[in-house]
N, C-alpha and C positions, 0 to 999 in steps of 0.2 A: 282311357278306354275309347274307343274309336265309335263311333257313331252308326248303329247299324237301321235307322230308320229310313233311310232311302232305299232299303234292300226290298223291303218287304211291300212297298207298292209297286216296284220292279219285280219281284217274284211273280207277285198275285198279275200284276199285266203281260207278263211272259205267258203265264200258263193260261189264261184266256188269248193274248194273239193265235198259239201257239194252235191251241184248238178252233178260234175263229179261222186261222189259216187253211188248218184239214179240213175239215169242212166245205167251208168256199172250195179249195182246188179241188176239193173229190167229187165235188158237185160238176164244177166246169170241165173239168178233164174227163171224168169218168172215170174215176177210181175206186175199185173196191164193190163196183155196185152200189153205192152211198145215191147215187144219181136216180135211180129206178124208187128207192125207199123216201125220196124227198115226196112225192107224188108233184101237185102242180108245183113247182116251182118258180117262181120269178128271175131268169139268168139276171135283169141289172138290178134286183136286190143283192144274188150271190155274187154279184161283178163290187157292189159296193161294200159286201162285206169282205173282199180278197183284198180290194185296196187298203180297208182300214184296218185290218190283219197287217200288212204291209207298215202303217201307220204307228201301232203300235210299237211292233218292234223296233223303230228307231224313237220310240216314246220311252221305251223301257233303256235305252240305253242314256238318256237326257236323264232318266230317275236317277240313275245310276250316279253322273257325272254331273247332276244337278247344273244343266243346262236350262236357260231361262227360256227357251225356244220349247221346253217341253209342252210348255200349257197351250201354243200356237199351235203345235201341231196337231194335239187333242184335239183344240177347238177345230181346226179344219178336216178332222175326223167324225166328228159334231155335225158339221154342215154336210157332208156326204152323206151322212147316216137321216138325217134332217131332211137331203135332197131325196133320198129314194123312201123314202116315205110317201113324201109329196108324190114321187113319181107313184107309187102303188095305191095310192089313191086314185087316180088317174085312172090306172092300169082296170081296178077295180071297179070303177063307173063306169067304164068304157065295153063290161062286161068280162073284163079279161079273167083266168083263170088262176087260181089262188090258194093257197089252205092259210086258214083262220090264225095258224102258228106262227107264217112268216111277220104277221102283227103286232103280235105278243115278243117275236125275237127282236125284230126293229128297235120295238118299245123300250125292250129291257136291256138291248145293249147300247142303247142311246142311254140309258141312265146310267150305264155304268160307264160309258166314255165321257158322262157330266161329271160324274163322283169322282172319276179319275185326273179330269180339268181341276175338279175341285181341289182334289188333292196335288195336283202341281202347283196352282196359287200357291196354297199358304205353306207349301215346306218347302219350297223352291222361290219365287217368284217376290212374295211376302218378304223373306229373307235377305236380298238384295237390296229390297226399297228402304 
């Protein structure tokens, strides 16, 4: 029986890019009206959540074909996500304009692109060593 454990960190990161993806572009484009319901928005928070939406998807296909590259490019998903933090920090002392959510989003998809790094170490990564 063939081995279906690489599927399902590849599912569950498809369907989070997939939605980090709508999102981010409905924001920057303007689609859908999604852009007026953000209220403040930060464009290079949603600039750095289109890139790692981006990211993703070719992280979903490394799960897939268990590519040892997958966990690099998390982690450089990591550090974008790490950098506009830092930068909304910035953005926020500097007096700039904000909602309290874009925080909490940062927060919680920097954990889940840890959990996801995590998860390419040891069933990918681990593997080969």
């Amino acid at each position: 029986m063939k081995n279906y454990s690489r599927y399902i960190p590849a599912t569950i990161l498809f369907l989070f890019a997939s939605l980090t993806f709508f999102l981010s572009s409905s924001v920057i484009f303007d689609l859908f009206g999604i852009r007026e319901r953000q209220g403040n928005y930060v464009l290079f928070v949603v600039i750095a959540n289109f890139l790692c939406s981006l990211i993703y998807f070719v992280a979903v296909y490394g799960f897939i074909k268990r590519k040892y590259w997958t966990l690099y490019i998390l982690l450089v998903s990591l550090l974008i996500l790490i950098g506009a933090y830092i930068g909304l920090q910035f953005h926020i002392d500097a007096g700039g304009l904000y909602e309290a959510k874009t925080v909490k989003a940062l927060i919680f998809r920097s954990s889940v692109t840890t959990l996801f790094s995590i998860i390419a170490y040891y069933s990918i990564n681990k593997v080969k060593i």
